[in-house]
FITI-200040 format. One line per 5 residues: their letters; for each residue y, z, x of N, C-alpha, C. Coordinates in Angstrom, 1 decimal, always signed. Atoms other than C-alpha are relative to their C-alpha. Layout:
BEGIN
a) Y Z X Y Z X Y Z X; ...
***
This chain:
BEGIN
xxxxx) +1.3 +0.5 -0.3 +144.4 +132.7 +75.3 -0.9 -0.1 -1.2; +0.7 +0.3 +1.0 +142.0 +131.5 +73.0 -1.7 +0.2 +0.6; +1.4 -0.1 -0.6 +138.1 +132.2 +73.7 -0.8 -1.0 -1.2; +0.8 +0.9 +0.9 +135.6 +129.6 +72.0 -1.6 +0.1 +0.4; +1.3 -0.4 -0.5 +132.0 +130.6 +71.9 -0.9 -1.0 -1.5
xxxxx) +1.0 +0.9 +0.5 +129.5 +127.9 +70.6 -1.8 +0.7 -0.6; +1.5 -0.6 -0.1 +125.8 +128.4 +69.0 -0.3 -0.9 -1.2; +1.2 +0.3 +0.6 +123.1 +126.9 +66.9 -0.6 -1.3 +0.4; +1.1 +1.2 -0.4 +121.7 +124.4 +69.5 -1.2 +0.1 +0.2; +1.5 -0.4 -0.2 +118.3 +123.8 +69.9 -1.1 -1.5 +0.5
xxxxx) +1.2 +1.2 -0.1 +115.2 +121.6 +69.7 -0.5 -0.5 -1.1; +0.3 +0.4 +1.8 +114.9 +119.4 +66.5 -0.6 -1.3 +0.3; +1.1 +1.3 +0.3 +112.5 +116.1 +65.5 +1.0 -0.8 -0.3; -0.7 +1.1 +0.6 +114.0 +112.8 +65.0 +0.1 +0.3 -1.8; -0.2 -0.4 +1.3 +115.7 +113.0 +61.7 +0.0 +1.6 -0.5
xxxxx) -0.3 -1.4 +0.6 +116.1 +116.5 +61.4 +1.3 +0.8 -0.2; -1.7 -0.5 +0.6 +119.1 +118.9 +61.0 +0.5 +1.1 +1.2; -0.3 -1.6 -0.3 +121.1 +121.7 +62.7 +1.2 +0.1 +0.2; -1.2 -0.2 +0.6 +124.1 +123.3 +62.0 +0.8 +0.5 +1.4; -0.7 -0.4 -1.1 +126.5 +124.0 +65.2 +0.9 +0.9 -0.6
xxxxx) -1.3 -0.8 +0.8 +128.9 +127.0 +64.6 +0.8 -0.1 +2.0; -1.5 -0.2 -0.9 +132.5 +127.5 +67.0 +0.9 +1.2 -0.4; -1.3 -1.0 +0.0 +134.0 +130.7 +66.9 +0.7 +0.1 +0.7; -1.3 -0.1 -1.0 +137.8 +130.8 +68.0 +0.3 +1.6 -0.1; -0.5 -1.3 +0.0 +138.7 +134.6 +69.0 +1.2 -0.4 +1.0
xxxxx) -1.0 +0.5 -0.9 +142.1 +135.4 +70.8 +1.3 -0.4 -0.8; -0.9 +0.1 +1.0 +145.3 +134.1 +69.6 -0.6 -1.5 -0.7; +1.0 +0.4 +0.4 +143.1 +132.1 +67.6 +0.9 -0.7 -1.0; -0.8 +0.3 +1.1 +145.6 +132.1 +64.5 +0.9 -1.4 +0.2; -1.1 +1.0 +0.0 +148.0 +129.5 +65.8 -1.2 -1.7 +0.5
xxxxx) +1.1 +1.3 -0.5 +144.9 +126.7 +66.7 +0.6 -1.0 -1.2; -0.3 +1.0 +0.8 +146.1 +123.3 +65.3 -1.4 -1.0 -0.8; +1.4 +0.9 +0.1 +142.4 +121.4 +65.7 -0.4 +0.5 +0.9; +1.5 -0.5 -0.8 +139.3 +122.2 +66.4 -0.8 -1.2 +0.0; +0.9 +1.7 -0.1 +136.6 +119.4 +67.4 -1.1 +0.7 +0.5
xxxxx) +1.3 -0.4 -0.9 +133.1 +119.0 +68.9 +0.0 -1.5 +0.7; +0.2 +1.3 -0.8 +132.8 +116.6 +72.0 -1.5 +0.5 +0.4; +1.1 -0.2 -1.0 +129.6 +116.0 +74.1 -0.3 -0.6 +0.3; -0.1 +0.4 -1.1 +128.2 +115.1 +76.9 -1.3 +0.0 +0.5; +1.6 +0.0 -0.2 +125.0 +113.3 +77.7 -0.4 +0.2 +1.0
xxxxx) +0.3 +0.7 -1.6 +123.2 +113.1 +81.0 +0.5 -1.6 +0.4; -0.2 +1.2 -0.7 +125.1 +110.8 +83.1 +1.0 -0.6 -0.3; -0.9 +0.2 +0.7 +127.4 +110.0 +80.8 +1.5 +1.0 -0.4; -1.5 -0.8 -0.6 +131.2 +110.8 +80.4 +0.2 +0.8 -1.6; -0.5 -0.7 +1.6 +132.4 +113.5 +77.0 +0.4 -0.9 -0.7
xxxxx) -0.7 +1.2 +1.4 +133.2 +111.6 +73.9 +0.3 +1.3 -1.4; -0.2 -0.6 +1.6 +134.5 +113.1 +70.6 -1.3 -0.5 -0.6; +1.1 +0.4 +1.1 +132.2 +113.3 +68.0 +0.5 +0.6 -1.4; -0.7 +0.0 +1.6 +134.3 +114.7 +65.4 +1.2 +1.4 -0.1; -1.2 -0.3 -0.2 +137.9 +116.5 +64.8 +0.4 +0.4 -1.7
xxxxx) -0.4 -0.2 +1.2 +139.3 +118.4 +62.1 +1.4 +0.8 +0.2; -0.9 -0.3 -0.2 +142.9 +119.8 +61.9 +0.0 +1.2 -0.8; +0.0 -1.2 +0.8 +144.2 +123.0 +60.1 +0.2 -0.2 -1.2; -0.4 +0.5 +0.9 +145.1 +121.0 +57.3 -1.4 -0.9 -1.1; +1.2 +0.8 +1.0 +141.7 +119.3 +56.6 -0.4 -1.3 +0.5
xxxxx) +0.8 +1.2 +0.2 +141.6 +116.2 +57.5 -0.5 -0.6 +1.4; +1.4 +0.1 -0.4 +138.8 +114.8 +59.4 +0.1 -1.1 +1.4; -0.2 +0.8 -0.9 +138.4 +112.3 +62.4 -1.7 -0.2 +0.2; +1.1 +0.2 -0.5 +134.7 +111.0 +62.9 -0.4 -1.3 +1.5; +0.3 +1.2 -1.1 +132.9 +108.6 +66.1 -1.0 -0.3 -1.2
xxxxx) +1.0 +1.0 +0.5 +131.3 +105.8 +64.7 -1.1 +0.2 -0.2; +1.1 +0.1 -0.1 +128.4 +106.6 +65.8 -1.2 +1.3 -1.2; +0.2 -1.1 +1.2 +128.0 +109.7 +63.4 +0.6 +0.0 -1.4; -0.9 +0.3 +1.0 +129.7 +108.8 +60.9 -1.2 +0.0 -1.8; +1.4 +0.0 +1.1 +127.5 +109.3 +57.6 -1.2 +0.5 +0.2
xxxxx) +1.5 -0.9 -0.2 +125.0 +111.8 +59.3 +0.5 +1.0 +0.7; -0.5 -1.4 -0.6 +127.3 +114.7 +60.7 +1.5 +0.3 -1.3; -0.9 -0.5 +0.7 +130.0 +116.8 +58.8 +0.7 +1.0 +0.5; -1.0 -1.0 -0.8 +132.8 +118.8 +60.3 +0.5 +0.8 -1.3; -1.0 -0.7 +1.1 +134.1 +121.7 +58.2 +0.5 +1.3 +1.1
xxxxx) -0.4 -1.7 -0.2 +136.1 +124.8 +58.7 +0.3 +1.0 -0.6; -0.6 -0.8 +0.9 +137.1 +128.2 +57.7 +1.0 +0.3 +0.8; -1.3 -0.4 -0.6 +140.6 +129.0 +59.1 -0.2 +1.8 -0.4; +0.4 -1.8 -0.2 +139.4 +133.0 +57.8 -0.4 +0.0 +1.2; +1.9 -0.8 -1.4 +136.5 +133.0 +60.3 +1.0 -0.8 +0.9
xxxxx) -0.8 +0.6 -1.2 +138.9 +130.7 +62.8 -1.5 -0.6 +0.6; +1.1 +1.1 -0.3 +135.4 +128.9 +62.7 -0.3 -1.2 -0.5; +0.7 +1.6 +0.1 +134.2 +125.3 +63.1 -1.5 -0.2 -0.1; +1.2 +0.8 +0.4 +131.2 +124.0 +62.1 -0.5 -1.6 +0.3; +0.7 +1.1 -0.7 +129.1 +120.9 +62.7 -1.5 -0.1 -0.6
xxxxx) +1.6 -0.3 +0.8 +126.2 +120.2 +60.4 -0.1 -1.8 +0.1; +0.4 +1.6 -0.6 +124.2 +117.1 +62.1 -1.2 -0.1 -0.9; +1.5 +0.6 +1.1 +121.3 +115.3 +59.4 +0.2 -1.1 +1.1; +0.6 +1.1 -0.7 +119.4 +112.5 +60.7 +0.2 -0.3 +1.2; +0.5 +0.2 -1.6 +119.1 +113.2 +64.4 -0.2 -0.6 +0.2
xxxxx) +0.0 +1.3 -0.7 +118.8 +110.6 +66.4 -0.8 +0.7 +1.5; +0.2 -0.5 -1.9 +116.9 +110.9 +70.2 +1.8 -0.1 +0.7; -0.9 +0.5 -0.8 +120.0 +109.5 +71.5 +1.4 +1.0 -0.6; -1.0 -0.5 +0.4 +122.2 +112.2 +69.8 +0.0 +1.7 +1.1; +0.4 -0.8 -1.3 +120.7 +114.3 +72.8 +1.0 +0.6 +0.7
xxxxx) -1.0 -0.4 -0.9 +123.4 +116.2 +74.5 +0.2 +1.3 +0.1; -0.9 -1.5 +0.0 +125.6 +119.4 +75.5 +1.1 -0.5 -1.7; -1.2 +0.2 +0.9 +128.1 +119.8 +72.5 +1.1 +1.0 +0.6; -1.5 -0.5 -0.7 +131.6 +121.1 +73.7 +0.7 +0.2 -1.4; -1.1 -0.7 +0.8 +133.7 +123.3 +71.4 +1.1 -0.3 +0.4
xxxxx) -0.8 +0.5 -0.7 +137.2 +122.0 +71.6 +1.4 +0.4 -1.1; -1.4 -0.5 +0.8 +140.9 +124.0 +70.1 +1.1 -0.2 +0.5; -2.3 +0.0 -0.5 +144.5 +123.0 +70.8 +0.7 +0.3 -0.9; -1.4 -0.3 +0.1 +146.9 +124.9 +70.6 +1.5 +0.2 +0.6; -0.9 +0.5 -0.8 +149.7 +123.1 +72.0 +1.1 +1.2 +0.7
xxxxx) +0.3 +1.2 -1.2 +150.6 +123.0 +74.6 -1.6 +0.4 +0.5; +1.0 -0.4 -0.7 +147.3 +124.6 +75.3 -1.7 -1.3 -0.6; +1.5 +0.2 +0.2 +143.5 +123.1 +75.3 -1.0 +0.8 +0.1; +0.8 -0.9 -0.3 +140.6 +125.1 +75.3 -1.6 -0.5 -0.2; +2.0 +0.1 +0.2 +136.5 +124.5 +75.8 -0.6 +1.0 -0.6
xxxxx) +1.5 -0.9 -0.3 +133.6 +126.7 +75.0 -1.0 -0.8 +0.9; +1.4 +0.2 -1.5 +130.5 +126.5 +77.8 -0.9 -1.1 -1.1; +0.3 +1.4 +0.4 +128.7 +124.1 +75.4 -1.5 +0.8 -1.1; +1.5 +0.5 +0.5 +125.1 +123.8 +73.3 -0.2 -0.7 +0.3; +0.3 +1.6 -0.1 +122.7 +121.9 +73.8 -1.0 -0.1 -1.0
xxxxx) +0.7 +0.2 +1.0 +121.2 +120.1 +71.4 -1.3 -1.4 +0.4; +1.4 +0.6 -0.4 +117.7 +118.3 +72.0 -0.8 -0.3 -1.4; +0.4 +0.8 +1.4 +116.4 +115.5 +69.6 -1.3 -0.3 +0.7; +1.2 +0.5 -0.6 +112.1 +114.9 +70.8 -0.8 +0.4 -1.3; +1.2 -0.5 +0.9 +109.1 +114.6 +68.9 -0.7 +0.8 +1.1
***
């Protein structure tokens, strides 16, 4: 089992910043990729960005040049550092580790873009 516990959502201004962390505890060690999806009102989960144990990266369009996925495979943590908020970047974010055959969530952040 893998446990995935999310945090640094909040309430940020158009154009502002904030850094999402994903700690994986558990048999943590064997996790292939870690990601962050989310999920707006009304609307169905989407990726928003994917990184493997290896490094390399997978972005949605729609972030692409204003979010940055890193990890530390020490900490068996994921990161998620969003610049230039958007209203419409509004959502739950979903922590997300496979380790095949397995998948695993965290309960979510939410992250809230308003003036």
């Amino acid at each position: 089992q893998v446990q995935l516990v999310e945090s640094g959502g909040g309430l940020v201004q158009p154009g502002g910043s904030l850094r999402l962390s994903c700690a994986a505890s558990g048999r943590a060690s064997s996790i292939y990729a870690m990601g962050w999806y989310r999920q707006a009102p009304g609307k169905q989960r989407e990726l928003v960005a994917d990184i493997t144990s290896g490094g390399d990266t997978n972005y949605a369009d729609s972030v692409k040049g204003r979010f940055t996925i890193s990890r530390d495979n020490a900490k068996n943590t994921v990161y998620l550092q969003m610049n230039s908020l958007k209203p419409e970047d509004r959502a739950v974010y979903y922590c997300k580790a496979n380790r095949p055959p397995y998948v695993y969530w965290g309960k979510g952040t939410l992250v809230t873009v308003s003036s």
